[in-house]
C-alpha positions in Angstrom: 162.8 22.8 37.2 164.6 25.4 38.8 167.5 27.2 37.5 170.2 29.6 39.1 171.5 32.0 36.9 174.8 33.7 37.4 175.0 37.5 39.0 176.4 39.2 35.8 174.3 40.1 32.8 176.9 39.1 29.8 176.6 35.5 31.8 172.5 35.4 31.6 172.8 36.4 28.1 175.4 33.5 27.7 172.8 31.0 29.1 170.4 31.7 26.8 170.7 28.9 24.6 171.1 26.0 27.2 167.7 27.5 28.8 166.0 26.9 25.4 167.3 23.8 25.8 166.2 22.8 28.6 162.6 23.7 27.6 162.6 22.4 24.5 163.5 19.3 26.6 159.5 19.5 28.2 161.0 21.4 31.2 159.1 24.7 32.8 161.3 26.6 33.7 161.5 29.1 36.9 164.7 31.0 37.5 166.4 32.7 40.3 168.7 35.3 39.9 169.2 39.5 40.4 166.6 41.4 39.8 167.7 42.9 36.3 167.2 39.8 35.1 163.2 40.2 34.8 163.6 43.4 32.8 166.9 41.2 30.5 164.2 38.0 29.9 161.2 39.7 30.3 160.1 38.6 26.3 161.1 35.5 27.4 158.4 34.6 29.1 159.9 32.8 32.2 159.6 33.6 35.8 162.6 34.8 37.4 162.6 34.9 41.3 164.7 37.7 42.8 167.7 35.7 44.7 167.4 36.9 48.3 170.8 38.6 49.9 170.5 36.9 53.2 171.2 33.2 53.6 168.2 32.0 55.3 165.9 33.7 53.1 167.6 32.4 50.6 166.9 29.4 51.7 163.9 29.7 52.7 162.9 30.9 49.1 164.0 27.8 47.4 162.0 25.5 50.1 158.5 27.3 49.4 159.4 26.8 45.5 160.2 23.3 46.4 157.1 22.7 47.8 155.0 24.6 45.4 156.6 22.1 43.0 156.4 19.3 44.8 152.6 19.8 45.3 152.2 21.1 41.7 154.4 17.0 40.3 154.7 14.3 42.8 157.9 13.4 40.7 159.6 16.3 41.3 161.6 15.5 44.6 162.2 12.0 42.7 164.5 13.4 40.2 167.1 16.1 39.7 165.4 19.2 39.7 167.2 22.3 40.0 170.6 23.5 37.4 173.4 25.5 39.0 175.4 28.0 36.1 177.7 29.8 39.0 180.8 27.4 39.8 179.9 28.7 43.6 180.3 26.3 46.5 177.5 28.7 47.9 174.8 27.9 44.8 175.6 24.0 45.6 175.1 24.8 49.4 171.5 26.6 49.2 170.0 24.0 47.0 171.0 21.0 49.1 170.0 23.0 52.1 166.6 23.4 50.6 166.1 19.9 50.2 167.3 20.2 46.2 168.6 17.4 43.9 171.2 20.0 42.2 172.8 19.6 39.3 175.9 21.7 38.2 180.0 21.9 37.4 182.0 19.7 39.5 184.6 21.5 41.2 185.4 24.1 44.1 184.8 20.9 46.7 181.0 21.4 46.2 180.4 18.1 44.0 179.5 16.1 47.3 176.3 18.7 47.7 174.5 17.7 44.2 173.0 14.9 42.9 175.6 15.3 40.4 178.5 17.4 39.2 179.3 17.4 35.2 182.7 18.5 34.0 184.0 21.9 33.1 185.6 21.2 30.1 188.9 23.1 29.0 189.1 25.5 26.4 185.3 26.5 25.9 183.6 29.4 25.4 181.1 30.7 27.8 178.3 30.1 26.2 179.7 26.2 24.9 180.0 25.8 28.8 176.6 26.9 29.5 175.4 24.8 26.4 177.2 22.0 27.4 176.2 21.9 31.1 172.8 21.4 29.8 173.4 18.9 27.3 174.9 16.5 30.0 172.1 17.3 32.6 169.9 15.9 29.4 171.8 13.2 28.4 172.5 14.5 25.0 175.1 15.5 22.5 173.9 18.7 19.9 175.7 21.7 18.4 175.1 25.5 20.1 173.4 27.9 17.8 175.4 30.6 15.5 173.4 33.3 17.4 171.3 34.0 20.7 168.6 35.5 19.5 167.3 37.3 23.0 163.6 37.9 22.5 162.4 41.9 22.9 158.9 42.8 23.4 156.3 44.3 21.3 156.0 46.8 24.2 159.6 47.2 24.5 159.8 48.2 21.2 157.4 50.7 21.2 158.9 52.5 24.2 162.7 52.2 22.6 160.8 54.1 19.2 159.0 56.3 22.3 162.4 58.0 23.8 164.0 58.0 20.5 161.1 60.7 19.0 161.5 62.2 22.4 165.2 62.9 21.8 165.5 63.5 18.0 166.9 60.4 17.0 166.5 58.7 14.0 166.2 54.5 14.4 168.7 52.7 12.7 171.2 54.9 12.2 172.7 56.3 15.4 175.5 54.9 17.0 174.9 53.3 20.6 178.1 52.9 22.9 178.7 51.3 25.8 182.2 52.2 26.9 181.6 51.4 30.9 183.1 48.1 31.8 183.8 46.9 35.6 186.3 45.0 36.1 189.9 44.6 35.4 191.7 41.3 33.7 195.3 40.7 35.2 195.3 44.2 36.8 194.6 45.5 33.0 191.7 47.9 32.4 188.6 46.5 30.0 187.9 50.1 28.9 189.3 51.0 25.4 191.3 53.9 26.4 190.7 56.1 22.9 186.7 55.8 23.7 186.8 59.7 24.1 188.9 60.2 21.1 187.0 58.2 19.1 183.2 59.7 20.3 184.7 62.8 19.5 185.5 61.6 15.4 182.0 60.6 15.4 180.7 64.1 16.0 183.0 65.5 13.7 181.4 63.2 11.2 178.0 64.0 11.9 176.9 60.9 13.5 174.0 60.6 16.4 175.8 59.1 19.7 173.6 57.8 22.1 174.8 56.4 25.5 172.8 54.4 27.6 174.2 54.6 31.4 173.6 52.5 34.5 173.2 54.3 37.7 176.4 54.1 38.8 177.8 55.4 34.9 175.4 58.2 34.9 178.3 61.1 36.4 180.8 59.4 34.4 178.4 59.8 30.9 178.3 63.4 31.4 181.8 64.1 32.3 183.7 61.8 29.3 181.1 62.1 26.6 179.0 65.4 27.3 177.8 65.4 23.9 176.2 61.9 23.8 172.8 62.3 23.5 172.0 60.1 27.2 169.3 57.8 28.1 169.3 57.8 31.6 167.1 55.2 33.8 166.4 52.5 31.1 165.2 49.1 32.4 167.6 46.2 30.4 163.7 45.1 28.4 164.0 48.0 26.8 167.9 48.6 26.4 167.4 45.2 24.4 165.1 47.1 22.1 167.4 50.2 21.6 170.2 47.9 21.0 168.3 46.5 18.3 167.3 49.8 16.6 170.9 51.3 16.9 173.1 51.5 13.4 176.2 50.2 14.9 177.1 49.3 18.9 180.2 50.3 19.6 181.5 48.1 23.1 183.9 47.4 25.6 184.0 43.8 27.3 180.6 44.4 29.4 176.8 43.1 29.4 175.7 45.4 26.8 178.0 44.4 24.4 176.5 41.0 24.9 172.9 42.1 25.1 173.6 43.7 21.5 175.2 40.6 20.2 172.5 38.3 21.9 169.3 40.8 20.1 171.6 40.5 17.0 172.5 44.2 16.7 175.1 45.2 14.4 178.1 45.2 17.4 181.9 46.5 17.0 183.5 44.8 20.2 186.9 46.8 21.0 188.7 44.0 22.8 191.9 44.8 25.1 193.2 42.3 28.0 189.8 40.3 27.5 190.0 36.5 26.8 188.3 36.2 23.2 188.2 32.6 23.0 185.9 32.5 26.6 184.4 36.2 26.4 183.9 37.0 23.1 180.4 38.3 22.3 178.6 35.6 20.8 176.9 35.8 17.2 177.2 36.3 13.3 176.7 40.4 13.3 179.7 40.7 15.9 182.7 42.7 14.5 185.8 41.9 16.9 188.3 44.5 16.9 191.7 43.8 18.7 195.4 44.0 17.4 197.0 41.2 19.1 196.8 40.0 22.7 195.9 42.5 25.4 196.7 45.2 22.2 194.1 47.8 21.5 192.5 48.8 17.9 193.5 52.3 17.0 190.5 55.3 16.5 191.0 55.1 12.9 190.6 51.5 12.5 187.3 51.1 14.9 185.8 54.1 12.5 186.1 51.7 9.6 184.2 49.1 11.1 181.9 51.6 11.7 181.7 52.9 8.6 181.3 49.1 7.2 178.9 48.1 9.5 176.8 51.3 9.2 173.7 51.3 7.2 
């Protein structure tokens, strides 16, 4: 079958579990989404097919998969064959336009363009909505799992361990942060505003910081937090990996903070304005640090966790 992820990482990572599902189910999978996501799933061992900008290649993408199918199961044009996670009226639109029986959320007038459209139930977490999705395309009722557990690599490892010699750092006990998040919710800023203040305690105490930018963090890395030691360029694979080896991930609301709580990383998540109950990252070594609604942990009380977390 073919599944459309959703354009964000902490989303993909979310999905996880309702793609086991699915193959667990008997279904080979193929995926279309951004091209990060082959570096995110690369240990999964599922094709992803890089989603095309431009409508009629878009389109024109999902036909030759259909086809391929088609060719590869005479069934496959007899049954619903293709799961939508983004809510888009666009996602519904490309797969009917391609000939698709889509599956997906009802909702945003697009339930007329799929074979079917399933509820969006109130109330859920990300991940439950994800899980849930593909427990009513099955026809089933089970549970989510307690954690994610997002595959890395042998190789992955191996070239996590590789830049670590390379920059004097020790595995398992440095501190990875990830204090980039795009993005505001209700006009409030995701970024924990002390993230300077507390990189700078850490220092003081004699802890290895490592940051991890994307391209368009790497100017603000060097500015806010010139004494990180920074891993420029990393493909998400291998992120995964260093995630894993870190002592403690420090995070804002952003994909890394799930990609550490999906690889089952030791994760404090300083939470501001962020809705904990939908975007809480997802897993039984997550540490969720926020005062009250929309009110920020203090330096002092983000170094305990540390300090509790820390090996």
């Amino acid at each position: 079958m073919i599944v459309r992820l959703r354009n964000f990482v902490g989303d993909t990572v979310l999905s996880l579990p309702a793609l086991r599902l699915l193959e667990a189910h008997g279904y080979r999978l193929e995926l279309v989404g951004k091209g990060w996501a082959r570096g995110l799933l690369e240990a999964e061992g599922w094709t992803v097919h890089v989603r095309p900008n431009d409508l009629r290649e878009r389109i024109a993408q999902l036909r030759a998969l259909r086809r391929r199918f088609r060719a590869e199961d005479a069934s496959f044009d007899k049954r619903a064959n293709t799961l939508l996670f983004p809510y888009a009226f666009s996602a519904a639109l490309d797969a009917r336009m391609a000939g698709l029986k889509a599956e997906g959320h009802a909702g945003d007038g697009r339930t007329w363009l799929m074979r079917r459209g399933h509820p969006k139930r109130e109330g859920r977490h990300t991940l439950v909505e994800y899980w849930e999705l593909a427990c009513d395309f099955l026809g089933i009722t089970a549970e989510p799992p307690v954690d994610i557990q997002l595959k890395v690599s042998d190789a992955q490892h191996e070239l996590a361990r590789a830049l670590l010699v390379t920059h004097g750092v020790a595995p398992g006990r440095f501190v990875l942060i990830c204090p980039f998040a795009n993005g505001k919710v209700e006009f409030l800023d995701r970024s924990w505003p002390a993230f300077p203040d507390f990189v700078r305690r850490l220092h003081a105490a004699g802890r290895q910081v490592v940051i991890v930018p994307g391209p368009a963090e790497v100017a603000g890395a060097k500015a806010l937090y010139p004494n990180a030691i920074r891993l420029d360029g990393v493909a998400l694979g291998v992120y995964n990996a260093l995630l894993q080896a870190a002592g403690v991930v420090v995070a804002n609301d952003t994909g890394p903070a799930h990609m550490a709580a999906g690889v089952g990383a030791n994760l404090v998540s300083v939470l501001g304005p962020t809705d904990l109950a939908r975007w809480a990252p997802w897993g039984s070594t997550v540490t969720l640090m926020r005062r009250g609604p929309g009110e920020w942990s203090s330096v002092e009380e983000v170094m305990s966790a540390v300090r509790a977390c820390s090996p």
